[in-house]
N, C-alpha and C positions, 0 to 999 in steps of 0.2 A: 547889854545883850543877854536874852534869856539863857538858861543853858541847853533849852531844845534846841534854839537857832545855831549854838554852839558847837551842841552836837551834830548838827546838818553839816556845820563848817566843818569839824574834824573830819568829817566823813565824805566831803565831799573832796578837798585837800589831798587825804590819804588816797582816794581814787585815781585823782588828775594823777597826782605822783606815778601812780602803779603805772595809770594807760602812757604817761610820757615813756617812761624808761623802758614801756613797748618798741619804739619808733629808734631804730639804731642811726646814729649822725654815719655819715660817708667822706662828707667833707668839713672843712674848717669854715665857721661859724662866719654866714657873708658870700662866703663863696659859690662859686656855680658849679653844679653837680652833672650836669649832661653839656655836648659839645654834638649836635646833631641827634644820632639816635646812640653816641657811645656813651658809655659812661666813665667820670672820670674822678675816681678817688684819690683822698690823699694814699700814699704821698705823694702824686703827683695833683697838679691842681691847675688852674686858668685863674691869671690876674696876680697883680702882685699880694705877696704872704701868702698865696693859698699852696703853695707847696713846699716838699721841704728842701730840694735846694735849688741850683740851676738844672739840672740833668732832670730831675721831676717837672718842670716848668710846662706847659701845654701852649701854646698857639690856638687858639679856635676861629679858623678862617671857612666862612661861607658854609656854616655848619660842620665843619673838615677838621677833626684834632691831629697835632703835629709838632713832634718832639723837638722842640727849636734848638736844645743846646746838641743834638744829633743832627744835623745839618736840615731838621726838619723833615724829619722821618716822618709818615704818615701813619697816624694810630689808630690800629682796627680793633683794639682792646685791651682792659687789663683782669691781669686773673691776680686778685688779694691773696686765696689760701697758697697759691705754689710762688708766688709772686715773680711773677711771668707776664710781659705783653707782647702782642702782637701786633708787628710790624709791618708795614709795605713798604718793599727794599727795591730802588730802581737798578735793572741789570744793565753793566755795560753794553750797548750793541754793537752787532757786527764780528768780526771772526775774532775768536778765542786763541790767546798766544798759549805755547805749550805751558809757561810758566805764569801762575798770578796767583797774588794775595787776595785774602777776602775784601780788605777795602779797596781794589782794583777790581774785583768782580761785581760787586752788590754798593761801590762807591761810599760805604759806611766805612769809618774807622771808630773802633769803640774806644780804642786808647787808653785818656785817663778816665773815663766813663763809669760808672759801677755798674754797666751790664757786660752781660756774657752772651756768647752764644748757646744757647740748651743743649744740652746732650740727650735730655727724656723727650722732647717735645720737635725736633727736629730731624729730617733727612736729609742724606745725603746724595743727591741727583748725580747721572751722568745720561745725558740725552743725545744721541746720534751714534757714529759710527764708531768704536773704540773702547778703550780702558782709561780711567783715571786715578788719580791716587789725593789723600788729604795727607799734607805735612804741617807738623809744628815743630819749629826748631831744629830740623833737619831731620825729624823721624817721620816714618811711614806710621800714620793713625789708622787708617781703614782706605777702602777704594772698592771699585767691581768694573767689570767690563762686560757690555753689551754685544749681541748677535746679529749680523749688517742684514738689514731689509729697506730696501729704496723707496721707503714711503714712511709719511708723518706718523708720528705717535704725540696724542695725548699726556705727558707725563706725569699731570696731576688725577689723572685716572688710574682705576687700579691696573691699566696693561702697561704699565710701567713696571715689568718683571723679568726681563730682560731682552728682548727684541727689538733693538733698537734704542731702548729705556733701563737700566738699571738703578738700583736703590740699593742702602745698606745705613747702617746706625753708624749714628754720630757717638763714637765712645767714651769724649770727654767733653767739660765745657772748658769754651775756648774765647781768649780774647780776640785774638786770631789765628788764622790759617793761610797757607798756601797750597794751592791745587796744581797737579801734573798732568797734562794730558796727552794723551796720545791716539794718534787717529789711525785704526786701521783696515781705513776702506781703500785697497787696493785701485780701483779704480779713479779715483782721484784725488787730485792734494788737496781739495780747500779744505781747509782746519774745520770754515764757519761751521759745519756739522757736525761738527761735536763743540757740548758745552759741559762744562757740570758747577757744583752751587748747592747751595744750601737749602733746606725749602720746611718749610713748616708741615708737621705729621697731618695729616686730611682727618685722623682718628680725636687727634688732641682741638684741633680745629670745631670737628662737628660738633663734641661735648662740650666745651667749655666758653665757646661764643658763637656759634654759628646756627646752633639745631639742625645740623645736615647740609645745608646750603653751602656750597662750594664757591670758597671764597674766587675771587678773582683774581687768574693767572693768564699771564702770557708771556712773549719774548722780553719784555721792557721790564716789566714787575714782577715781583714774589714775594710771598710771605713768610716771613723768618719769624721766629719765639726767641725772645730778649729775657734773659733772667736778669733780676738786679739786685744786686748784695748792699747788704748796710752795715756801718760803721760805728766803732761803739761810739761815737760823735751823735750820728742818726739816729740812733737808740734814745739817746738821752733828749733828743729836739721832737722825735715822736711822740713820745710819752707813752711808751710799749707797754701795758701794762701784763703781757703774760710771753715770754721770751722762750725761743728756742734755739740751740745754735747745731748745727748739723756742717760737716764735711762737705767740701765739694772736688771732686776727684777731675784734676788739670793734667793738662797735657805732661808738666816734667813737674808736679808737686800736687799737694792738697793743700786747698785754702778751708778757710772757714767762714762761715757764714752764718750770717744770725737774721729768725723771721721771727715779726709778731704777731701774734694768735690770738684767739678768742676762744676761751673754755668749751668744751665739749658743749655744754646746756646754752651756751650764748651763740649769738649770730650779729654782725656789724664790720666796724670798721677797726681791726687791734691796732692804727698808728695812731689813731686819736685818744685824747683822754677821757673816759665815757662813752668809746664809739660803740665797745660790747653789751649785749643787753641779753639777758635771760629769754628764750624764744618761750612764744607764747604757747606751743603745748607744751612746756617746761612749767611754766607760769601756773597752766592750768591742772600740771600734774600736780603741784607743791599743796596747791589753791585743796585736792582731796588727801594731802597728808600722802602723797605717793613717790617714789624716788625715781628720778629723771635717767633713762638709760639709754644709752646708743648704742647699736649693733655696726659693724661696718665691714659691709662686703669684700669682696676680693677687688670690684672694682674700683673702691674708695667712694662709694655710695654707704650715707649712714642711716641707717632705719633706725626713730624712736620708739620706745614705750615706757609707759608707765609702769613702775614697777609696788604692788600693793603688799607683796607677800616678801618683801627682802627682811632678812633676820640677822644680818652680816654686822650691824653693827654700824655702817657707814653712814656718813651725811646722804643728805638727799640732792645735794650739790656742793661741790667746793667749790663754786664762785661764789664771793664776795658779793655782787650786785643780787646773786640767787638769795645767799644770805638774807641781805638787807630786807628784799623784798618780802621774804618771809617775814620778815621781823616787822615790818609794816603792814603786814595784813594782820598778825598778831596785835597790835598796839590798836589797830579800830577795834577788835570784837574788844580786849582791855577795857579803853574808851565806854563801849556803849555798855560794857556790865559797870563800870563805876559812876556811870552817870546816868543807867535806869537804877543804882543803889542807893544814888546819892538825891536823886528827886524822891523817892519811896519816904528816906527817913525827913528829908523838909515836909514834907506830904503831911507826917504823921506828927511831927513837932509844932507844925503849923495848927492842925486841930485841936493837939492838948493844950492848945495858948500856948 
């Protein structure tokens, strides 16, 4: 092989490399990455080995994703950065006893499970006539009480503010709960008017899987936000490559909990190995010798720029794959000076005989 063609191959080689490690993986190699129009990343997955345990396992019936080791909860999404999904949870029907647990309300028992119920991403409902209260372990968590008017309310609407409809925060995460209610509409005994329950924030809903569109509620169904914690067992089967562990504040304790992440400059999937990858205006800042910056609002929206004028001293990325990639756009221009150097002097040794 000549060393021009050589040179085409080095440089065509180095390219494919650069454009692949564009393309961040989501799921494990084989496996299927949509179930309908949801999507579904490790660690959970569809088909066997595509997830990492039973509790991540997916169902995908009739284009329909559903959390089979959860009695086959119905999956309306998963959110990777907070590692949060969202669930459609069937409500018991019919009148409400003063006294019930959450898996007597919503028929989920989380148990041994590694999810929780949210405490950022959820509310706390009380719809009809009365006051209710949330207990764990015999404590009063939070509760509110609504104003009797003889007609329907919407409660996934925002007149859910007290007439008829009250809300309030969920102050801890919870494996479970039991709920108190009390009904106090004089005019009559039936309980069935008053409910309360758990329900997913309509704010956290619109931004992170819905774009506005109001998921679907009624008397049967609700949507709850499931967090789920990993183990340093699931640490080690992920292949996390960049770890965080943060507090989670419980009803009678703090647990811990550990997420993985993907470097500020990267965007992908941080339970796989390889899932991170350098985003492309990352890429393209590096590509003019420029240092890759994120800004990030109050609302947890990150604005990039390019930075040309930084004198701080710093890398232009601590990631590892940013690294590399640098290091491999470096090694073609190398390449092409040592082998338009190295044709020059054959060139010229070639004519002196």
């Amino acid at each position: 092989m000549s060393l021009f063609y050589m040179h085409l191959l080095i440089i065509f080689i180095s390219l494919a490399m650069a454009e692949t490690a564009l393309v961040p993986s989501y799921v494990k190699p084989g496996c299927t990455e949509m179930c309908g129009n949801v999507s579904i990343p490790y660690p959970f997955g569809i088909g066997p080995n595509c997830s990492l345990n039973k509790w991540y396992n997916v169902d995908c019936n009739s284009s329909s994703p559903y959390l089979s080791a959860l009695k086959n909860l119905s999956l309306l999404g998963v959110d990777l950065d907070e590692q949060m999904v969202l669930v459609n949870v069937t409500m018991t029907p019919g009148c409400q006893k003063p006294l019930l647990t959450s898996s007597e309300i919503l028929n989920v028992d989380l148990g041994d499970s590694p999810f929780l119920f949210s405490k950022s991403h959820n509310k706390f409902i009380v719809k009809g006539c009365g006051s209710a209260v949330v207990l764990s372990h015999g404590t009063v968590l939070t509760g509110c009480s609504t104003l009797c008017l003889h007609h329907s309310v919407n409660y996934i609407k925002k007149s859910c503010s007290g007439i008829n409809c009250c809300q309030t925060e969920v102050p801890y995460y919870l494996k479970t709960y039991t709920v108190n209610v009390t009904n106090s509409d004089r005019q009559t005994d039936n309980k069935s008017c008053l409910s309360a329950f758990m329900l997913a924030a309509q704010s956290y809903v619109d931004d992170q899987f819905f774009l506005g569109q109001s998921v679907s509620v009624d008397n049967s169904h609700v949507p709850i936000v499931l967090k789920w914690t990993l183990t340093e067992n699931d640490i080690n089967k992920a292949s996390c490559g960049f770890i965080k562990t943060h507090k989670l504040e419980m009803s009678n304790d703090t647990a811990s909990s550990v997420t993985c992440t993907c470097q500020s400059e990267e965007e992908g999937n941080p339970y796989l190995s390889g899932g991170c990858q350098v985003t492309e205006e990352c890429r393209k800042c590096m590509e003019t010798r420029g240092f890759c910056r994120y800004n990030e609002s109050g609302g947890g929206v990150r604005k990039f720029f390019c930075d040309h004028h930084s004198h701080d001293g710093g890398n232009r990325s601590s990631s590892p794959r940013a690294v590399f990639l640098g290091v491999g756009i470096s090694i073609v221009w190398v390449n092409e000076g040592c082998i338009h150097r190295y044709e020059q002097r054959r060139k010229y040794f070639d004519k002196m005989g």
